[in-house]
TIVO-2410 file (N, C-alpha, C; in nm, 3 decimals):
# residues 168
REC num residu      c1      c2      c3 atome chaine
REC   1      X   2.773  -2.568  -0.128     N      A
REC   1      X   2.628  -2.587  -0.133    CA      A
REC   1      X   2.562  -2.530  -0.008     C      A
REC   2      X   2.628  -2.528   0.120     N      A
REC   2      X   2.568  -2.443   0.213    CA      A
REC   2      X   2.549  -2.340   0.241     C      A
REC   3      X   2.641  -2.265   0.179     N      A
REC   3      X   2.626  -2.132   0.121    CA      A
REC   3      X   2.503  -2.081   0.080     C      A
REC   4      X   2.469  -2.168  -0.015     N      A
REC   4      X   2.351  -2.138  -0.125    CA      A
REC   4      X   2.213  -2.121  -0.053     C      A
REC   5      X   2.232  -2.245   0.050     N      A
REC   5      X   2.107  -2.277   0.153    CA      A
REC   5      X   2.089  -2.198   0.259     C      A
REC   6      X   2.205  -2.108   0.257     N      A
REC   6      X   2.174  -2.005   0.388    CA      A
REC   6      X   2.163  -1.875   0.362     C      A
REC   7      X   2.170  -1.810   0.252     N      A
REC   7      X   2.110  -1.732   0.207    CA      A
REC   7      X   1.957  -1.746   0.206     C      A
REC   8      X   1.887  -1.827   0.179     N      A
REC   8      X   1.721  -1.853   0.215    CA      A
REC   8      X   1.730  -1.826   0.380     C      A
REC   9      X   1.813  -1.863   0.457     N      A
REC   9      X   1.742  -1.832   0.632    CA      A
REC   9      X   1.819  -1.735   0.653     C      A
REC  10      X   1.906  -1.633   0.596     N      A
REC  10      X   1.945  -1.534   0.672    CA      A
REC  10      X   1.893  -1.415   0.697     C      A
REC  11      X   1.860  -1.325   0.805     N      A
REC  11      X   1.785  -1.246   0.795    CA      A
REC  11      X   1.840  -1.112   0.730     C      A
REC  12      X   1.813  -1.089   0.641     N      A
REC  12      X   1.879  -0.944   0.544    CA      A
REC  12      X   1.809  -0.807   0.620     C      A
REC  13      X   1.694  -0.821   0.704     N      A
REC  13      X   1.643  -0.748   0.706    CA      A
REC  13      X   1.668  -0.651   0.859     C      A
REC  14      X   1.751  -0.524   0.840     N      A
REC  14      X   1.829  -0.484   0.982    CA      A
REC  14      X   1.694  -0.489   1.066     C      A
REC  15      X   1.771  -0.482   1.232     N      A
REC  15      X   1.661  -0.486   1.347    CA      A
REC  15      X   1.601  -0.344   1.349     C      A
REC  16      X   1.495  -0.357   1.425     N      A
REC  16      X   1.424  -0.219   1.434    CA      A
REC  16      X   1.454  -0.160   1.519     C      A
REC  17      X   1.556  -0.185   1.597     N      A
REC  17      X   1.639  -0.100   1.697    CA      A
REC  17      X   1.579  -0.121   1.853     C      A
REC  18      X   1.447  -0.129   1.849     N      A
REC  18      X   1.457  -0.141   1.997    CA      A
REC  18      X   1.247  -0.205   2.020     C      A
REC  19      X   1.223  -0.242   2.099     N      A
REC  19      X   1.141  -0.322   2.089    CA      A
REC  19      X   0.988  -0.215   2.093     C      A
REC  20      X   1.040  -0.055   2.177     N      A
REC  20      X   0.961   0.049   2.156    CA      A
REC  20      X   0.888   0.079   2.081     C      A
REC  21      X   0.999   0.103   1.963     N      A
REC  21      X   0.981   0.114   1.821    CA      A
REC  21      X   0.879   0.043   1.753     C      A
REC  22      X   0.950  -0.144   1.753     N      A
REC  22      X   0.833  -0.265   1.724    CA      A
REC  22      X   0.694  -0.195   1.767     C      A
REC  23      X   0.661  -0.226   1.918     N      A
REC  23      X   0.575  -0.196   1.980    CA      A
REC  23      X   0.454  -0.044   1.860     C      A
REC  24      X   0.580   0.031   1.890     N      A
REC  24      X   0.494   0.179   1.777    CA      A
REC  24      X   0.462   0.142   1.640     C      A
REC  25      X   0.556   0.046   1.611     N      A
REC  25      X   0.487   0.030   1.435    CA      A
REC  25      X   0.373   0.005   1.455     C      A
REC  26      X   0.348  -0.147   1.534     N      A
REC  26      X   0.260  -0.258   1.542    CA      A
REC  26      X   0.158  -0.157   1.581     C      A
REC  27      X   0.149  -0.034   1.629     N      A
REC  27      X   0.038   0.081   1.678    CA      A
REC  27      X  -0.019   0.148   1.592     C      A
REC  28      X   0.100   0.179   1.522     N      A
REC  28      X   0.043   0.234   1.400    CA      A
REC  28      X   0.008   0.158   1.281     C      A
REC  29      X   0.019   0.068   1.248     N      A
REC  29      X  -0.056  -0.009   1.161    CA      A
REC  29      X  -0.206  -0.053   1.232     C      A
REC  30      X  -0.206  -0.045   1.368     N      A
REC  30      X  -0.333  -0.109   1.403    CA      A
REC  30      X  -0.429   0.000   1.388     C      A
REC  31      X  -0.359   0.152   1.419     N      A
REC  31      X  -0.419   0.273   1.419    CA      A
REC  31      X  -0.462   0.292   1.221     C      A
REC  32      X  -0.348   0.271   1.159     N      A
REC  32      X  -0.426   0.265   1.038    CA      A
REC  32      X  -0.531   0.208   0.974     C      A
REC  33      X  -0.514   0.057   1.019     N      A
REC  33      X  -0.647  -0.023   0.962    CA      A
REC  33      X  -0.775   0.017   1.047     C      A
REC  34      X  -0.736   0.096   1.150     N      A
REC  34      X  -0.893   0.146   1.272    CA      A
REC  34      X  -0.964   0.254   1.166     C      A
REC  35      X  -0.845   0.354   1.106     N      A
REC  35      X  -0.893   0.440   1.022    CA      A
REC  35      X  -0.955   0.385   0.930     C      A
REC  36      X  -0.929   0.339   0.812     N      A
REC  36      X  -0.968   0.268   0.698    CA      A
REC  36      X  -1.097   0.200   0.716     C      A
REC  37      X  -1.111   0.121   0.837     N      A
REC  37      X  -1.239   0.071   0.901    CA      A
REC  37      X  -1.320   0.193   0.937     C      A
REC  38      X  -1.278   0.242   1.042     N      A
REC  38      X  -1.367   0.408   1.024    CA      A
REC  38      X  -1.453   0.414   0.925     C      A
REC  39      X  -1.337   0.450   0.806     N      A
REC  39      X  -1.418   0.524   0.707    CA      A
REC  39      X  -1.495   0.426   0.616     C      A
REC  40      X  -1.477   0.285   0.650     N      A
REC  40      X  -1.596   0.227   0.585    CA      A
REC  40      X  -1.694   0.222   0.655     C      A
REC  41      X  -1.661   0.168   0.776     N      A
REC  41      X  -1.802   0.197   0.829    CA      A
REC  41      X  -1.860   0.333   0.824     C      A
REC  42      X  -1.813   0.443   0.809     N      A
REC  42      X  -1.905   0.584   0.839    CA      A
REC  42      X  -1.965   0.630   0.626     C      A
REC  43      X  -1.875   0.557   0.616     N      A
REC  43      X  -1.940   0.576   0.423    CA      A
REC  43      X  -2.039   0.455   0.361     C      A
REC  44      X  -1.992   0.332   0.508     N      A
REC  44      X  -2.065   0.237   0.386    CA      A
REC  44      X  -2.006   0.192   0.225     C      A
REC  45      X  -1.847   0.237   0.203     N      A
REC  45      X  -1.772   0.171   0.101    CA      A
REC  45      X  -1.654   0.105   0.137     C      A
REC  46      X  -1.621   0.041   0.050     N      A
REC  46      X  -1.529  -0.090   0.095    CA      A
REC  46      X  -1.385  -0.047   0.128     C      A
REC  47      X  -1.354   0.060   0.237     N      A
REC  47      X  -1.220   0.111   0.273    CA      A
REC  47      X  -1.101  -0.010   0.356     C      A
REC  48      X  -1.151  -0.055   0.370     N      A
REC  48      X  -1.107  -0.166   0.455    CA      A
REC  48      X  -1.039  -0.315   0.316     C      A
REC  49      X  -0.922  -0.269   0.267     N      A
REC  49      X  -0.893  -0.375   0.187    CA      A
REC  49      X  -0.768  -0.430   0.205     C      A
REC  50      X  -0.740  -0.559   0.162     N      A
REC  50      X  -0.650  -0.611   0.228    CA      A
REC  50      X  -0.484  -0.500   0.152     C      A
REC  51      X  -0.491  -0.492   0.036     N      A
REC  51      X  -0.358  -0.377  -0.012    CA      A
REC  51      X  -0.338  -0.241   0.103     C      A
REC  52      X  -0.443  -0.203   0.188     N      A
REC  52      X  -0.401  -0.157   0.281    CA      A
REC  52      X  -0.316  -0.163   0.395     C      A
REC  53      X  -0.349  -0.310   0.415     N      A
REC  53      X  -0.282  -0.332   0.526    CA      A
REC  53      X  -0.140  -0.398   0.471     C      A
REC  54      X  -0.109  -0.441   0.361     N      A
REC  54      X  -0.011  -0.437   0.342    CA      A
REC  54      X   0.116  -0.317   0.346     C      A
REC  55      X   0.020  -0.173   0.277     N      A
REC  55      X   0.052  -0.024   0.321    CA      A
REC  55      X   0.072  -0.021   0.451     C      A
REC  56      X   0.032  -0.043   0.533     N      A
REC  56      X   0.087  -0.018   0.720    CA      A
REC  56      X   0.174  -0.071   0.736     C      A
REC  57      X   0.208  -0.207   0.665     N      A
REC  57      X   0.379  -0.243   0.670    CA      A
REC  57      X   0.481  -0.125   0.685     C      A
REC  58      X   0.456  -0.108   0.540     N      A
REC  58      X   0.595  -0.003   0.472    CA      A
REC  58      X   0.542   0.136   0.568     C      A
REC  59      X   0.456   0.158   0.558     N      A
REC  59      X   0.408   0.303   0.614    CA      A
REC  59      X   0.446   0.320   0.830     C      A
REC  60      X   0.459   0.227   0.826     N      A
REC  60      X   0.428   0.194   1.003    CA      A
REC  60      X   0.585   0.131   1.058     C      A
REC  61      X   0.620   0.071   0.974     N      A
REC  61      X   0.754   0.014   1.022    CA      A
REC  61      X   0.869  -0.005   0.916     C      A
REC  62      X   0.866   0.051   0.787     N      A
REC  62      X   0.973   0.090   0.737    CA      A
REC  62      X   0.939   0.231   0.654     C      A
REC  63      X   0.915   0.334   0.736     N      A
REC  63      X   0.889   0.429   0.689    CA      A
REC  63      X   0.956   0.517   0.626     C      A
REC  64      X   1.117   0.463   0.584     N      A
REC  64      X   1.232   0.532   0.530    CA      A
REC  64      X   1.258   0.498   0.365     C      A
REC  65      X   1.167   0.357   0.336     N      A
REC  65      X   1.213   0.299   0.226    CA      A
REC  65      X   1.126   0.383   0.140     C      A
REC  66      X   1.209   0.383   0.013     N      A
REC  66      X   1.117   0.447  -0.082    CA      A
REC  66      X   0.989   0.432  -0.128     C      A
REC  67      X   0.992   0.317  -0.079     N      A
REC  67      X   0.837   0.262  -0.146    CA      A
REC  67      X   0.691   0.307  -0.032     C      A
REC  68      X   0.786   0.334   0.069     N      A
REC  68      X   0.662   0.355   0.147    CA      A
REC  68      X   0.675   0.541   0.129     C      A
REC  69      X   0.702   0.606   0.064     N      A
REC  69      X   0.715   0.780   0.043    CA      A
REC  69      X   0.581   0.800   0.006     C      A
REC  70      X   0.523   0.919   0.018     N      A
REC  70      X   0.392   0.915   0.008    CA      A
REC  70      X   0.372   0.974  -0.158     C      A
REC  71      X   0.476   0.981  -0.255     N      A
REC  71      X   0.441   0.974  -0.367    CA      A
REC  71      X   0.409   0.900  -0.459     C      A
REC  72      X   0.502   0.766  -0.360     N      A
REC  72      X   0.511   0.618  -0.391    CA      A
REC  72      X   0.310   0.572  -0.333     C      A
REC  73      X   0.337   0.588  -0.248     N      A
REC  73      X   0.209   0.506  -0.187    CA      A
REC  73      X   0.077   0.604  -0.276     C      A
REC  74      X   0.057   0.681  -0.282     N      A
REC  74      X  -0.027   0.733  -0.343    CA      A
REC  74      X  -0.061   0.739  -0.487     C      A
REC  75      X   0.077   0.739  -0.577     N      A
REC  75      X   0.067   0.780  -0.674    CA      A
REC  75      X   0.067   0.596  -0.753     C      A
REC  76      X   0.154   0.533  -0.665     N      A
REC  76      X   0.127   0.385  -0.701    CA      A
REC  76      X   0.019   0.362  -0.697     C      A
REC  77      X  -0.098   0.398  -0.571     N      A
REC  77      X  -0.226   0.351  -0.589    CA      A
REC  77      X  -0.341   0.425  -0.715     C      A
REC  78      X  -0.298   0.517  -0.694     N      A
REC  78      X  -0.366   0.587  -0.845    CA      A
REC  78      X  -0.324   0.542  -0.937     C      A
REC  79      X  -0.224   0.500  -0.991     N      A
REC  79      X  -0.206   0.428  -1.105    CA      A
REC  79      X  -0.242   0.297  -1.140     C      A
REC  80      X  -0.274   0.208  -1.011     N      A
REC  80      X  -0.332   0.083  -1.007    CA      A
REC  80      X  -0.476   0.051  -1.049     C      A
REC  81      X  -0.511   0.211  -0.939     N      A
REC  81      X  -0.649   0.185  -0.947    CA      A
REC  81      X  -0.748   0.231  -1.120     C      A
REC  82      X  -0.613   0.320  -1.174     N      A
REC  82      X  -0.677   0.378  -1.335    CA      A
REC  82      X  -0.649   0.264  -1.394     C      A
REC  83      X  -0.571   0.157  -1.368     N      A
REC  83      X  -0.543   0.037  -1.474    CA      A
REC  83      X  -0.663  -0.065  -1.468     C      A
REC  84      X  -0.691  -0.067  -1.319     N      A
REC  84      X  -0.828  -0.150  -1.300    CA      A
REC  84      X  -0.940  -0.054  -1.297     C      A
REC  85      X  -0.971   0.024  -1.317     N      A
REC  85      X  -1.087   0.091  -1.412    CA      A
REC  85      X  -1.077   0.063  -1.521     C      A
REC  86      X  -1.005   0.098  -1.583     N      A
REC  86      X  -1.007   0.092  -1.718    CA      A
REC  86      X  -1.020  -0.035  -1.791     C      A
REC  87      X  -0.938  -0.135  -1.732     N      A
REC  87      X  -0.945  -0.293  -1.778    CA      A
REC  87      X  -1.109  -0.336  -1.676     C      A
REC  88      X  -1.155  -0.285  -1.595     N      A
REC  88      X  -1.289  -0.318  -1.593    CA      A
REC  88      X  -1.379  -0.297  -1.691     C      A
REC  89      X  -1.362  -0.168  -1.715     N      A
REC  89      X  -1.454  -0.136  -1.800    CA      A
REC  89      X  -1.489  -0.181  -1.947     C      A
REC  90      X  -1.347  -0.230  -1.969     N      A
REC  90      X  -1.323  -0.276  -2.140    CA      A
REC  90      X  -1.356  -0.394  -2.094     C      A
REC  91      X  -1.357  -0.501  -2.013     N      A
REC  91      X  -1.325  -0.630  -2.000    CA      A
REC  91      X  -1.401  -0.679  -1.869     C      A
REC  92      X  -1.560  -0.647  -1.834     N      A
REC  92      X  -1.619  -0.711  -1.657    CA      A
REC  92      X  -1.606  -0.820  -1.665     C      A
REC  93      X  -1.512  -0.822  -1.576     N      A
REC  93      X  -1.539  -0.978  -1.510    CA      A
REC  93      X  -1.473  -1.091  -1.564     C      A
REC  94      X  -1.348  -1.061  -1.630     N      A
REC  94      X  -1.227  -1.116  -1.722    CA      A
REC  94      X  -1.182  -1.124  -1.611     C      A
REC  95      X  -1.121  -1.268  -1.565     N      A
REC  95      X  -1.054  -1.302  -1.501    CA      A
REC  95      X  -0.901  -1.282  -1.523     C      A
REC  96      X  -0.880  -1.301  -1.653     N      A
REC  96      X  -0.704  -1.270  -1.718    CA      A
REC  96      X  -0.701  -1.113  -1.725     C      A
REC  97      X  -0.789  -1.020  -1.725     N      A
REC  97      X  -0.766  -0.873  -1.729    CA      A
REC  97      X  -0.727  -0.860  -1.568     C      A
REC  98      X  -0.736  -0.913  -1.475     N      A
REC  98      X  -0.623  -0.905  -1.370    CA      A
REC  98      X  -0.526  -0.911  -1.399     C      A
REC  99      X  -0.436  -1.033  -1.411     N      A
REC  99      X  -0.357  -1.060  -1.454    CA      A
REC  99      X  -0.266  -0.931  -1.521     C      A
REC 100      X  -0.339  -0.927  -1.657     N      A
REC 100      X  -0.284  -0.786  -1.772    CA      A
REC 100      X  -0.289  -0.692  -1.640     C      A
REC 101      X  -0.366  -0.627  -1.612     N      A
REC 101      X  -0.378  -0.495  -1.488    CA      A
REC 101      X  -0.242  -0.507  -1.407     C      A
REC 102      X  -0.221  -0.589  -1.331     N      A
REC 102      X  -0.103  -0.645  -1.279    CA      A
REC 102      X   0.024  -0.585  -1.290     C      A
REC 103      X   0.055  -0.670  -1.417     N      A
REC 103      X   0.124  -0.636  -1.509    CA      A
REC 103      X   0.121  -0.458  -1.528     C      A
REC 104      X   0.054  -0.471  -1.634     N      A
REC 104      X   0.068  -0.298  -1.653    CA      A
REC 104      X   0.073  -0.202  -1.493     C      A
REC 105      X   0.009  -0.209  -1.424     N      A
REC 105      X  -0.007  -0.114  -1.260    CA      A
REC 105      X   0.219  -0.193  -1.261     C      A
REC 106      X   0.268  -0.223  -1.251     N      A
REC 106      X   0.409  -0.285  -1.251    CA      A
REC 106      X   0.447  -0.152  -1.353     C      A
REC 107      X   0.484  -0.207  -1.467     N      A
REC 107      X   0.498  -0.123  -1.575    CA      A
REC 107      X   0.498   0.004  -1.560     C      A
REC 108      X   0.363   0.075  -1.516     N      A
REC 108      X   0.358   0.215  -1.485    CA      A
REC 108      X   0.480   0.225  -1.363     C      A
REC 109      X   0.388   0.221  -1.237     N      A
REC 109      X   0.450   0.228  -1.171    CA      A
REC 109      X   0.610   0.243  -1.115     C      A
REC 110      X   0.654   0.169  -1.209     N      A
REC 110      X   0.838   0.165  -1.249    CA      A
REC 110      X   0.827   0.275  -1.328     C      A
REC 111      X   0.756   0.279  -1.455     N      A
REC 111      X   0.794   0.443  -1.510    CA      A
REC 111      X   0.792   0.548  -1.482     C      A
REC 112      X   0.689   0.555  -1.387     N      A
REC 112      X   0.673   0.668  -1.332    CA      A
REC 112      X   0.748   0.679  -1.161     C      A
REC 113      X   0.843   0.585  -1.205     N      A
REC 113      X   0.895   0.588  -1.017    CA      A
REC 113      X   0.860   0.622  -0.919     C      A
REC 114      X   0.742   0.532  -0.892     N      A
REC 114      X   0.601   0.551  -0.785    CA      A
REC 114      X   0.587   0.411  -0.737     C      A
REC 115      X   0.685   0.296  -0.720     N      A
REC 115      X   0.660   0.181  -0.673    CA      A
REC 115      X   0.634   0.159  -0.556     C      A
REC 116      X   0.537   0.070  -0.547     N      A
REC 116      X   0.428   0.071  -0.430    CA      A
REC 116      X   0.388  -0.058  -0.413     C      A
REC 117      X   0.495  -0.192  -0.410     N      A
REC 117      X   0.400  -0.302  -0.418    CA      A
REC 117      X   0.283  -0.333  -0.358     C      A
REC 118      X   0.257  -0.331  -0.244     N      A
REC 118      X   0.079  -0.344  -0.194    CA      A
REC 118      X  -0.022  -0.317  -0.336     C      A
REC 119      X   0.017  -0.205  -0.381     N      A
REC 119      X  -0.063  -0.155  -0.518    CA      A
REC 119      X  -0.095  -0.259  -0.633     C      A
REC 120      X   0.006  -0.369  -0.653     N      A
REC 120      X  -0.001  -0.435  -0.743    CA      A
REC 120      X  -0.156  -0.552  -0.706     C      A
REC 121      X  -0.191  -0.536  -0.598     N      A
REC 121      X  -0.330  -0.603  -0.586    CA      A
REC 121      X  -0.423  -0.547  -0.609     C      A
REC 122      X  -0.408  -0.405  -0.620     N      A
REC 122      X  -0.550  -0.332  -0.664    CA      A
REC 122      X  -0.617  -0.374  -0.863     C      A
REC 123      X  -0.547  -0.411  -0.933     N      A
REC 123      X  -0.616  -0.425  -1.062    CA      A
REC 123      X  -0.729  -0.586  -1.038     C      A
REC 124      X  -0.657  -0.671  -0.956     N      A
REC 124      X  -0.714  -0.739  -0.949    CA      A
REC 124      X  -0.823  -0.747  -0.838     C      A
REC 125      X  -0.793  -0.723  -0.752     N      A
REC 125      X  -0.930  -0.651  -0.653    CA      A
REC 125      X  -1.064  -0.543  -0.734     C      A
REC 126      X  -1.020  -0.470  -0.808     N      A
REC 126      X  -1.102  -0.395  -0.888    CA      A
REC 126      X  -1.202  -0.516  -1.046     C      A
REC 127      X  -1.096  -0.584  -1.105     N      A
REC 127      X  -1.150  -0.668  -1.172    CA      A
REC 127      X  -1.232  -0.756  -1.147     C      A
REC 128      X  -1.183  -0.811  -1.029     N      A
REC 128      X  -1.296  -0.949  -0.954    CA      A
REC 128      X  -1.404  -0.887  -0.849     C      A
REC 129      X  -1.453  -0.745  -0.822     N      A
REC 129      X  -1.488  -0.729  -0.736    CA      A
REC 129      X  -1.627  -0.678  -0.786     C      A
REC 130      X  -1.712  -0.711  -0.716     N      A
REC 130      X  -1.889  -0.691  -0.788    CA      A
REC 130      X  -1.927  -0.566  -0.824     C      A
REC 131      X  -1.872  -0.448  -0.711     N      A
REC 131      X  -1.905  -0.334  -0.695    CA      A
REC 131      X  -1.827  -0.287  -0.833     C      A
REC 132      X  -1.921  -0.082  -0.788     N      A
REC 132      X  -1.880  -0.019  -0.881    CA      A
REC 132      X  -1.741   0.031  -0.894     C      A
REC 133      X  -1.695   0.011  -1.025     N      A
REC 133      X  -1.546   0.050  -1.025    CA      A
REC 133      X  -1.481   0.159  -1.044     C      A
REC 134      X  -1.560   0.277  -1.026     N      A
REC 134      X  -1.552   0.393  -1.032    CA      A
REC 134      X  -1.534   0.456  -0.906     C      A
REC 135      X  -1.633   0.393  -0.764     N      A
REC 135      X  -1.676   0.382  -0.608    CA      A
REC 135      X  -1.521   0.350  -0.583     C      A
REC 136      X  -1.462   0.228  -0.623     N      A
REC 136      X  -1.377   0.133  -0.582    CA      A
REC 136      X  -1.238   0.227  -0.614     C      A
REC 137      X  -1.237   0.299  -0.709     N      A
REC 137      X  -1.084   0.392  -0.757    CA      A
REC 137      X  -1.093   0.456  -0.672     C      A
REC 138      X  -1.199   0.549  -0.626     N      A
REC 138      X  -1.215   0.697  -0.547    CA      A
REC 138      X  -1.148   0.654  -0.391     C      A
REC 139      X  -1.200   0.496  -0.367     N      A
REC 139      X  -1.194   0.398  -0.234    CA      A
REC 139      X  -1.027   0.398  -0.216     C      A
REC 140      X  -0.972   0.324  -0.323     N      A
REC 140      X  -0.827   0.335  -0.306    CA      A
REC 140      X  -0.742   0.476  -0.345     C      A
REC 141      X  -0.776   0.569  -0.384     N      A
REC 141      X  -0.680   0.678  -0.372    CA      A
REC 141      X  -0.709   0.748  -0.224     C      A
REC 142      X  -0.843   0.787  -0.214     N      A
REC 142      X  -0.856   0.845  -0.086    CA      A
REC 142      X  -0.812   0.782   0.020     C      A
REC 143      X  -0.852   0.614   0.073     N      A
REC 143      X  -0.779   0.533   0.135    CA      A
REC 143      X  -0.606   0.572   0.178     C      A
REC 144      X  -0.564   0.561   0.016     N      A
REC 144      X  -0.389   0.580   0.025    CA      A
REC 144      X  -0.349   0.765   0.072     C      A
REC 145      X  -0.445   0.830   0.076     N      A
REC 145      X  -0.420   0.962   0.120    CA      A
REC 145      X  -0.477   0.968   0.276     C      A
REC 146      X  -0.533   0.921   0.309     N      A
REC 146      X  -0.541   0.892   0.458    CA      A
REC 146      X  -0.446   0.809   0.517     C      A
REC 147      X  -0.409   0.737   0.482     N      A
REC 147      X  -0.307   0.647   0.586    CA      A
REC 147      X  -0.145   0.714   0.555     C      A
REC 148      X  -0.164   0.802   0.440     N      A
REC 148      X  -0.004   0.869   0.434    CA      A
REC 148      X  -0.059   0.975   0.535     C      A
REC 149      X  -0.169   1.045   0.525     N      A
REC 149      X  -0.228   1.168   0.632    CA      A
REC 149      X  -0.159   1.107   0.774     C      A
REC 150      X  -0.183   0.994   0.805     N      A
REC 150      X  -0.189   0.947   0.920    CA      A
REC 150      X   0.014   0.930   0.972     C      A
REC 151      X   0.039   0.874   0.900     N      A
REC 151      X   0.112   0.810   0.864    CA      A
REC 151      X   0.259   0.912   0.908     C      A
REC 152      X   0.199   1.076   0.865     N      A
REC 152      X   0.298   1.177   0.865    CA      A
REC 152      X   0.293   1.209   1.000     C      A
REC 153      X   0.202   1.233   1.073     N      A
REC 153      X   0.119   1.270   1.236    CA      A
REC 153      X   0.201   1.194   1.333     C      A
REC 154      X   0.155   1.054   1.299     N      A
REC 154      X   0.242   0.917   1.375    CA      A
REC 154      X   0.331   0.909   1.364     C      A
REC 155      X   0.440   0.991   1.299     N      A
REC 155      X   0.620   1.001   1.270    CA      A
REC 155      X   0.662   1.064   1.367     C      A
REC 156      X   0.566   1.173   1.398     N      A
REC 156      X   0.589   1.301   1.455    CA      A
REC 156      X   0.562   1.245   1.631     C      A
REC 157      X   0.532   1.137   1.670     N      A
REC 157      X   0.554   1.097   1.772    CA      A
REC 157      X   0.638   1.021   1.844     C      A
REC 158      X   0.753   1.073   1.964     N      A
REC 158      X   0.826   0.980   1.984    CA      A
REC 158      X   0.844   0.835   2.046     C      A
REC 159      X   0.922   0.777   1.964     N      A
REC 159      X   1.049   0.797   1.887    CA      A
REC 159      X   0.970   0.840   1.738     C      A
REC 160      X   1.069   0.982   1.672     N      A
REC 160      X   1.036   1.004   1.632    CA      A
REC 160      X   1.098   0.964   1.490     C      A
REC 161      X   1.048   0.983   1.393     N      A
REC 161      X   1.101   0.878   1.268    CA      A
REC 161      X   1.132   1.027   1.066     C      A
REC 162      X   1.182   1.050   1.067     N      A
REC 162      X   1.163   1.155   0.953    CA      A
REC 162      X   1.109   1.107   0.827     C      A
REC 163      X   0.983   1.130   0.845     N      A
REC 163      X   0.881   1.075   0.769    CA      A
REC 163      X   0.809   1.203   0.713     C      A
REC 164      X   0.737   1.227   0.567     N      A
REC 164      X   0.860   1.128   0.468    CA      A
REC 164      X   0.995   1.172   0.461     C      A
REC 165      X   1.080   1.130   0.405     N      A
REC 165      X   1.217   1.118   0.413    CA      A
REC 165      X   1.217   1.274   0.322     C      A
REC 166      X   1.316   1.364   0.358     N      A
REC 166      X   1.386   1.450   0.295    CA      A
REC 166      X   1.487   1.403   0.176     C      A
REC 167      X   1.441   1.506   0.056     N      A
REC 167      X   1.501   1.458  -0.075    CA      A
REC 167      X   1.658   1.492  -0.056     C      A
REC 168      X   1.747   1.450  -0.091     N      A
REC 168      X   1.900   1.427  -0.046    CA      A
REC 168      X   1.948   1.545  -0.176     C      A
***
C-alpha cells in the first residue's frame, strides 16, 4: 500500500539541470507574458489570456517536449480557437457548448497531432467571453505565433536550448 501512496509524491519530473537555466525559463516566460501584454495594450484586444501563460510553461522551460513544438502550439491553438468560433456562433452563450468545444479542440487536436494542452481552454474562453469571436480567434492564433516567434530567439540564448527540436 505504500507503494501506491508514493507514486502521488514522487517527483517524475527530471531537474532542469542547473538553477541558470530555472532562472532563464522563469525570464522567458516573464518576457512572454510582457509580449502578449504589449500587444494588448498597443491593440486594445484581449492578448493577455490566461492559456498563454500556461504556453510559457512548455515554451520557456520544457522546450523539448512535443507539445510545446511550434506546430503543436500553434496549430493546437488554431484548432481550438475554430472549435470556439464555430460553437459560438451556433450556440452564444451556451454554457455546455464549452464543455462540447473542449472536447472536440481534444479530439482534433490528437488527430491532427498538434497537442497543445493550454489550448484546451480556448473553446471555453471563446464561449463565455462577451467579446467578438471572430477578434478573439485572430487574438489566439496570432498570440500563439508570437510567443513561438519569441520563443525561437530566446533558445538561441545561452544556455542555449535546440528549439524547436529537430525532426529525428
Amino acid at each position: 500500500m505504500r507503494s501506491h501512496w508514493k507514486a502521488f509524491f514522487t517527483r517524475h519530473e527530471p531537474s532542469c539541470g542547473s538553477f541558470l537555466i530555472g532562472m532563464k525559463s522563469g525570464a522567458g516566460g516573464m518576457l512572454g507574458m510582457g509580449l502578449v501584454a504589449g500587444l494588448a495594450a498597443f491593440t486594445e484586444l484581449p492578448f493577455l489570456i490566461a492559456p498563454f501563460g500556461a504556453s510559457a510553461v512548455l515554451l520557456f522551460a520544457h522546450p523539448a517536449t512535443p507539445l510545446a513544438q511550434p506546430a503543436n502550439v500553434v496549430g493546437g491553438y488554431a484548432l481550438a480557437a475554430m472549435v470556439g468560433l464555430v460553437l459560438t456562433l451556433l450556440f452564444p452563450a451556451a454554457v455546455w457548448a464549452a464543455a462540447l468545444g473542449v472536447g472536440l479542440a481534444i479530439a482534433l487536436m490528437l488527430a491532427f497531432r498538434v497537442s497543445h494542452p493550454p489550448a484546451g481552454a480556448v473553446p471555453i474562453l471563446m464561449v463565455l467571453s462577451p467579446g467578438d469571436p471572430m477578434a478573439l480567434s485572430g487574438v489566439v492564433v496570432t498570440g500563439s505565433l508570437a510567443l513561438v516567434a519569441l520563443a525561437i530567439l530566446y533558445h538561441r540564448v545561452p544556455p542555449r536550448h535546440d528549439y524547436p527540436r529537430r525532426p529525428a
